[in-house]
BAGUKE-621316 format. One record per residue (C-alpha): residue number from 1; x, y, z. Coordinates in Angstrom, 3 decimals, padded with zeros to 6 digits, m for minus. Last residue first. Layout:
REM BAGUKE-621316
R   num          u          v          w
R   NUM          X          Y          Z
...
This chain:
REM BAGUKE-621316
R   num          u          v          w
R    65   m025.977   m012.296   m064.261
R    64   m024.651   m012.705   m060.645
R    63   m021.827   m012.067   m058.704
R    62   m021.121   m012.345   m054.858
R    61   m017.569   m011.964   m053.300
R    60   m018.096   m008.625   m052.479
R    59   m021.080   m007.237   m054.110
R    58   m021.169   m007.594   m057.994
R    57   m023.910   m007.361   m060.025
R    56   m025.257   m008.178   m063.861
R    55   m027.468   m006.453   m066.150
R    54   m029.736   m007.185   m069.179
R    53   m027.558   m009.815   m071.009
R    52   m029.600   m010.876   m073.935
R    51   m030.712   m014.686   m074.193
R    50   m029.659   m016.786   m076.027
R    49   m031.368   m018.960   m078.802
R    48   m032.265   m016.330   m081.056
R    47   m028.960   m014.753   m081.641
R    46   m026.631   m011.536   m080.122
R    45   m023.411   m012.176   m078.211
R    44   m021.660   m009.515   m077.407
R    43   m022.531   m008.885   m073.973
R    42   m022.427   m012.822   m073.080
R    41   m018.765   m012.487   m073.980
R    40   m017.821   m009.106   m071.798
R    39   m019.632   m010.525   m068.849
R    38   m018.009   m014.179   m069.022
R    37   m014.337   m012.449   m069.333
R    36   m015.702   m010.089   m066.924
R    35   m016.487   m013.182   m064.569
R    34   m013.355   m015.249   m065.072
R    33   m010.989   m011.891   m064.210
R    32   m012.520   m012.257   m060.943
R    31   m009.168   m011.295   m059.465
R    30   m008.129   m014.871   m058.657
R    29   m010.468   m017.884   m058.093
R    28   m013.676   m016.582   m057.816
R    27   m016.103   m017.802   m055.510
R    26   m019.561   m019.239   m056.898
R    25   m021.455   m017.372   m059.597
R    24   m025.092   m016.739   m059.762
R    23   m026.721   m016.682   m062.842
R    22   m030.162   m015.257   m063.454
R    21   m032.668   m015.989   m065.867
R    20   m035.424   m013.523   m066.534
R    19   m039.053   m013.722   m067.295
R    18   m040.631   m010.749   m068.793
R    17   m043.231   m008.759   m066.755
R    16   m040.682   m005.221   m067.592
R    15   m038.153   m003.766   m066.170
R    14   m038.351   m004.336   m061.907
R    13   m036.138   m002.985   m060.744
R    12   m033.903   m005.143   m057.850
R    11   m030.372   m003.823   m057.576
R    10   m030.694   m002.569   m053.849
R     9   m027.922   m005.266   m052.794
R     8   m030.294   m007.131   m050.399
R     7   m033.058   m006.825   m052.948
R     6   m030.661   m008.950   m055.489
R     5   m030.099   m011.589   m052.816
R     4   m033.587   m011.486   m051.985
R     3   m034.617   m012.347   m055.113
R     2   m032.210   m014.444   m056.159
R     1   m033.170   m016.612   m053.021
């Protein structure tokens, strides 16, 4: 599903044979102010036991980490 969710928006590269995580977000109340807030955070945030934000999309209502 995340897969072809992030194929369907042309945003599938492949980086590297590293595992990722990805987080899809349901829909937004508001502006999606809730989502750059979480974008902006997870950005910063650099120690062992999270991972690092690689990328993250935004089609329409859809959003994912």
């Amino acid at each position: 599903m995340i897969e072809e969710f992030l194929q369907s928006q042309n945003n599938l590269v492949p980086i590297s044979r590293h595992h990722v995580a990805v987080k899809l977000f349901g829909k937004s109340k508001g502006n999606g102010q809730d989502f750059i807030n979480e974008v902006a955070s997870i950005g910063r945030i650099h120690h062992a036991n999270v991972a690092k934000l690689i990328g993250f999309c935004v089609k329409g209502s859809k959003q994912a980490l």
